[in-house]
C-alpha positions in Angstrom: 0.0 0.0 0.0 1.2 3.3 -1.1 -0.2 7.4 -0.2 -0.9 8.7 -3.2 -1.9 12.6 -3.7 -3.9 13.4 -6.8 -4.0 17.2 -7.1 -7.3 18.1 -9.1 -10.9 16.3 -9.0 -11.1 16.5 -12.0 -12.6 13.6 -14.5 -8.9 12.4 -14.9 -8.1 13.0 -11.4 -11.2 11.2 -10.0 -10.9 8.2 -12.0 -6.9 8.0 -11.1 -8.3 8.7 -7.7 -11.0 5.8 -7.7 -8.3 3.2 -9.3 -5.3 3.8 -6.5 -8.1 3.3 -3.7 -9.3 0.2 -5.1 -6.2 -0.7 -5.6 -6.0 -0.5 -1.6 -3.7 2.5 -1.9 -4.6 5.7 0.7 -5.7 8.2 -1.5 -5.7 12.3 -0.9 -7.9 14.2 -3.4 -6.8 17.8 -4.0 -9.5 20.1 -4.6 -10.1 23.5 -4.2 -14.2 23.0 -4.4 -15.5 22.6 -1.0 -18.9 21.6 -2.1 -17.1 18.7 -3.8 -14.5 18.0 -1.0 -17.4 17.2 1.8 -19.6 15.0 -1.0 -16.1 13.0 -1.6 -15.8 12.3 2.5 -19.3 12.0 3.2 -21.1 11.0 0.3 -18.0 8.9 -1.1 -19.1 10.5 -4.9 -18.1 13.5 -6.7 -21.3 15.8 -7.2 -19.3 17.2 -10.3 -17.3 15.3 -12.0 -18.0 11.4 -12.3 -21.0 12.0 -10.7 -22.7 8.4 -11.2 -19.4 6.9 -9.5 -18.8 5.6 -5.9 -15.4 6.7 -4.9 -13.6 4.1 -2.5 -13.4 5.0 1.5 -9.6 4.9 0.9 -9.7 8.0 -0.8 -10.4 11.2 1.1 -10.5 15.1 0.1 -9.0 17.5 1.1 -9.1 21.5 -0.2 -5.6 21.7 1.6 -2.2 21.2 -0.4 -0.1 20.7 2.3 -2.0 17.7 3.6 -2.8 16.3 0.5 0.9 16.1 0.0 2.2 14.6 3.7 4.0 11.6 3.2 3.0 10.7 -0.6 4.5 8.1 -2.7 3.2 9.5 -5.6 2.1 12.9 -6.4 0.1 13.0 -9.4 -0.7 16.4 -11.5 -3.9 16.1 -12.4 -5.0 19.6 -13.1 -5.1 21.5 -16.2 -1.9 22.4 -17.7 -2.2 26.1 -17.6 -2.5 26.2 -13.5 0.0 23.8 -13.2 2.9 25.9 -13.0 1.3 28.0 -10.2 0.4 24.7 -8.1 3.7 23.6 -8.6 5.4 27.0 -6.9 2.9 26.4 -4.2 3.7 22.6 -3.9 7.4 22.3 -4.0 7.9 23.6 -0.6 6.4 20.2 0.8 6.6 17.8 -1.6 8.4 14.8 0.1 12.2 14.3 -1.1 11.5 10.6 -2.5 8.3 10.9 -3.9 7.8 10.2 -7.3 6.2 13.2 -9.4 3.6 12.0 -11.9 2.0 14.0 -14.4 -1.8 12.7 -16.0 -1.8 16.4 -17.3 -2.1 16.8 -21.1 -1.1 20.0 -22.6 1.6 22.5 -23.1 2.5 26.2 -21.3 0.7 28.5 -23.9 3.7 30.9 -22.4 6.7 29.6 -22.7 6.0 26.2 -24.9 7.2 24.0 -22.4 6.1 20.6 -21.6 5.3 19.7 -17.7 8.1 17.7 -17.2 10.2 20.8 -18.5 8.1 22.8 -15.8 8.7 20.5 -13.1 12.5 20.8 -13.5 12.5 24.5 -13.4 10.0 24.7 -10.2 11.1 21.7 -8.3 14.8 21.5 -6.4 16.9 19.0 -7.1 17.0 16.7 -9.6 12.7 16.1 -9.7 13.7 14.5 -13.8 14.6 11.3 -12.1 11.3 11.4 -10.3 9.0 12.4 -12.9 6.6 9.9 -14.8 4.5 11.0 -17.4 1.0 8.8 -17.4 -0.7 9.1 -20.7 -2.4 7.1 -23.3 -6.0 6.8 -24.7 -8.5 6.4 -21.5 -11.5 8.4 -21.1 -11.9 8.7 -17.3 -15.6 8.0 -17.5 -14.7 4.7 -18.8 -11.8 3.6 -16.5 -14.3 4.4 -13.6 -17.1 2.2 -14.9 -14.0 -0.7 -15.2 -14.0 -0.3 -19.1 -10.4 -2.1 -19.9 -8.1 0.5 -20.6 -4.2 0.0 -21.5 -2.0 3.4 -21.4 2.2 4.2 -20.1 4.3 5.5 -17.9 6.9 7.3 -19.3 9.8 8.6 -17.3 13.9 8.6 -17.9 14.4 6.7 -15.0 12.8 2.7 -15.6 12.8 2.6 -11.9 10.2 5.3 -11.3 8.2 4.2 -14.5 8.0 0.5 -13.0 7.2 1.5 -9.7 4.0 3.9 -11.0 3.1 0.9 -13.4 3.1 -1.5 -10.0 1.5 0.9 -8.1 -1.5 1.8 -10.7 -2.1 -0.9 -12.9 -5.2 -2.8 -11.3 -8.2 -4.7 -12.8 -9.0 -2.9 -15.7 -6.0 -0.7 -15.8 -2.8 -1.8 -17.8 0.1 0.3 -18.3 2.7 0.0 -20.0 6.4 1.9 -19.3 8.7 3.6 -22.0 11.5 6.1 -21.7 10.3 8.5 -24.3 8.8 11.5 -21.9 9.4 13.9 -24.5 7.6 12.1 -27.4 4.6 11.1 -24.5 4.2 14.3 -23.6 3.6 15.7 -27.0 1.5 12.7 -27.8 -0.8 13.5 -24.8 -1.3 17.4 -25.9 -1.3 17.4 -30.1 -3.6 15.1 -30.3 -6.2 17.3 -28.6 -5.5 20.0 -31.6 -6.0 16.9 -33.9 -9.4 15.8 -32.0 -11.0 19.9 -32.7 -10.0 19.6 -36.3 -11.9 15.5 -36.3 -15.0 17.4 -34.6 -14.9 19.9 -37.0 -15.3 18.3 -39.8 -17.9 15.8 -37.8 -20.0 19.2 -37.4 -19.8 20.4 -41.1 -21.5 17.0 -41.8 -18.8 15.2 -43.4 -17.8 11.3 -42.8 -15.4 8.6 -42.0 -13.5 9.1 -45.4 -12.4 13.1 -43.7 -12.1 11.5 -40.3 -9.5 8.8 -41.4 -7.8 11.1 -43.8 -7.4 13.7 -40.7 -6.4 11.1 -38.3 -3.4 10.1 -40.3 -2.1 13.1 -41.9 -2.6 14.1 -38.0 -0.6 11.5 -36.8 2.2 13.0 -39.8 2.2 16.6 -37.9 2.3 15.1 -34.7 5.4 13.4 -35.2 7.1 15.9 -37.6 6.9 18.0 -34.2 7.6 15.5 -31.8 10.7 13.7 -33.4 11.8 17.4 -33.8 11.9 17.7 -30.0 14.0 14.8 -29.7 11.0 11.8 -29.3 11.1 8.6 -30.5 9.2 6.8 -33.2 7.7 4.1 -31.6 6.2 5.8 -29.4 4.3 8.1 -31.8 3.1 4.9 -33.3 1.8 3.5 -29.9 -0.4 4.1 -27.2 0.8 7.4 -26.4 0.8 8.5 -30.1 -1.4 7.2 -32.5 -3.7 5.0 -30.1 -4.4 8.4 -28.1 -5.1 10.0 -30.9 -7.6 7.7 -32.5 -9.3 7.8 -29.1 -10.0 11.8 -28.8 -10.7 12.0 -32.8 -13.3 9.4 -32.8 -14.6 8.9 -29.2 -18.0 10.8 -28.4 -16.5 11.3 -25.0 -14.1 13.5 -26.3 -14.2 17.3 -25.0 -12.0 18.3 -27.4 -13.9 16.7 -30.2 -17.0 18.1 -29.0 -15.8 21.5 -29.0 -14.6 21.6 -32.7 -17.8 19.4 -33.6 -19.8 22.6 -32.0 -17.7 25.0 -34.2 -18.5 23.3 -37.0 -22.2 23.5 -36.8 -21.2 27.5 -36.7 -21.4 28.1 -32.9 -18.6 30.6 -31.1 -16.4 29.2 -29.0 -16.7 31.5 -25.9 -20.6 30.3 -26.2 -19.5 26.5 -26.3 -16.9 26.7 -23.7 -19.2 28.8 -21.2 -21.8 25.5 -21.2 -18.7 22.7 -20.5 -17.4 21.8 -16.8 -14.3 20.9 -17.8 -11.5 22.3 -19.8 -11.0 21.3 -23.7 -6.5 21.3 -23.5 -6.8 21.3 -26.7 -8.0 24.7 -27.4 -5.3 26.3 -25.3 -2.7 23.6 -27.1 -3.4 24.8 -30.3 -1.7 28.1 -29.3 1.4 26.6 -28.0 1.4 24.0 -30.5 1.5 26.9 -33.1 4.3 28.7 -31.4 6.6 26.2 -31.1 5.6 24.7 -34.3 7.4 27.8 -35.9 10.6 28.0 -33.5 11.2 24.7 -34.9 10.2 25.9 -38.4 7.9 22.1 -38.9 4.9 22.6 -41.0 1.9 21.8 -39.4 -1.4 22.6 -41.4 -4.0 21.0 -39.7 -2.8 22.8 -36.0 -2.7 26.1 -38.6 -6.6 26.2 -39.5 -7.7 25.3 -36.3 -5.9 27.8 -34.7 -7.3 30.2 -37.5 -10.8 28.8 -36.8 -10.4 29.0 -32.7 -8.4 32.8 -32.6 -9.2 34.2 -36.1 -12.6 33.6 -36.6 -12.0 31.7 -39.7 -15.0 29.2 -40.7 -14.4 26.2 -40.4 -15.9 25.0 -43.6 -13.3 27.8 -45.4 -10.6 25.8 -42.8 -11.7 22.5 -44.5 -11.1 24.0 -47.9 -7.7 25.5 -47.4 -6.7 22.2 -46.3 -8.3 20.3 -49.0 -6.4 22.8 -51.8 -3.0 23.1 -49.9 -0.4 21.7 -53.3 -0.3 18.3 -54.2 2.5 16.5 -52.7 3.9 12.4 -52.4 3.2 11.4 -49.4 6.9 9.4 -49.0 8.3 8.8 -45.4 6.6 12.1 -43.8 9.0 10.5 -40.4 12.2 10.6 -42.1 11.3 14.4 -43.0 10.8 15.5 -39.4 13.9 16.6 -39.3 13.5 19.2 -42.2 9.7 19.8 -41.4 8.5 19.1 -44.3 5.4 17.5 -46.2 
């Protein structure tokens, strides 16, 4: 039996949550909601998030940081990436010398285009690389709670740390898998949400599975164009991480990300589809960091190009569609072996 802190009650963070404390793990819940602290501890169910789920006894709430922290094993990020840095600076202080730092957060600093595990090492003392595990891989939380089987990794340069998080999490319906490609998991985890507005988009304007697949796997191109860029490996672009996390949030109806560009596509703003979600869709954020550090690294990326157009310029996203549709005529060769150059 391990303590385990999950900071964020989340979806993702309730579902990791539920997991670790059947698992027989003791379980503190960050969250800074009070109405859904005391339903957790009293009511043993999260009024907002997962509501239909019973949460194990083993894990309790807390709206307190400090406490949610004592003693943890793990410590697992579970909150948006954009407060992530703050909760960090307001973490390190107590965050145990040997625990092991886990990230189930999926997206990029819109600031500074860093990845968490890039944010970690700048907030945390010491070396924090050699604790850090990224956890990512196609799993909607709704359906690891309701036991749905569900196989994702645990990526971290040290195998150690990625084997003990695969000990300590994998239960029952839960199978992960460990690599040492944080940098290509990471990316994985947070393009693919771009990808999954663009798939919703053109699911809105009406059309079918012939756009879907086409978007999928030219998608799966930019993704690793921009990943093996950053240094990420291959195979994991072609695995879980990569392309089965990305097939997931395209074609999943579970998908925030997917609904959101599905909702632009029928013509609706996004300030008006975002004001009627609970949650956070990474991906719209994402598509602002992707494009930023898409052009420090001078990799073409169309796809993450119109839906940034269609998010932050207004653009239709039928006229998107179109520009994607008419872009030249090219082979479509070894689009890996071109990362490098960023082209096709």
């Amino acid at each position: 039996m391990k303590r385990i802190a999950v900071i964020g009650a989340g979806n993702w963070g309730t579902a990791l949550a539920i997991v670790a404390g059947r698992a027989g793990h003791d379980v503190r819940l960050w969250s800074r909601n009070r109405l859904v602290v005391d339903s957790i501890n009293n009511e043993h169910v999260n009024p907002v998030y997962l509501a239909g789920s019973m949460i194990p006894e083993r894990v309790q709430a807390t709206p307190d940081l400090l406490e949610a922290l004592e003693d943890a094993h793990f410590v697992i990020l579970a909150a948006p990436s954009h407060a992530t840095r703050g909760l960090l600076t307001a973490m390190a202080p107590a965050l145990p010398q040997e625990s092991i730092i886990v990230s189930a957060t999926k997206g990029i600093e819109i600031e500074t285009g860093k990845r968490i595990s890039e944010i970690v090492s700048e907030v945390v003392s010491g070396d924090p690389g050699g604790r850090f595990v990224c956890l990512s891989g196609p799993s909607f939380a709704r359906e690891v709670a309701d036991s749905h089987p569900t196989a994702i990794v645990a990526a971290s340069q040290n195998p150690e740390a990625a084997r003990l998080v695969q000990a300590g999490m994998s239960f029952q319906n839960l199978r992960i898998y460990t690599n040492d490609d944080v940098i290509g998991t990471e990316l994985g985890g947070s393009v693919k949400n771009v990808m999954a507005i663009a798939a919703g988009m053109v699911a809105g304007l009406g059309f079918g599975s012939n756009t879907v697949a086409a978007l999928i796997t030219r998608g799966l191109a930019e993704m690793t164009r921009l990943a093996l860029s950053e240094g990420a490996k291959l195979e994991t672009m072609i695995g879980l991480a990569g392309l089965g996390d990305l097939v997931l949030t395209c074609e999943g109806s579970l998908s925030r990300n997917r609904f959101v560009g599905q909702e632009l596509g029928r013509g609706r703003g996004l300030e008006e589809i975002e004001a009627g979600m609970s949650e956070v869709a990474e991906g719209v954020k994402t598509a602002l960091a992707v494009k930023r550090l898409a052009q420090r690294k001078s990799v073409e990326m169309p796809i993450t190009n119109e839906v940034h157009a269609v998010l932050y310029e207004r653009k239709p996203a039928l006229e998107a569609a179109r520009e994607l549709m008419t872009r030249p005529l090219k082979e479509e060769g070894n689009w890996y072996d071109a990362a490098s150059r960023g082209s096709r």
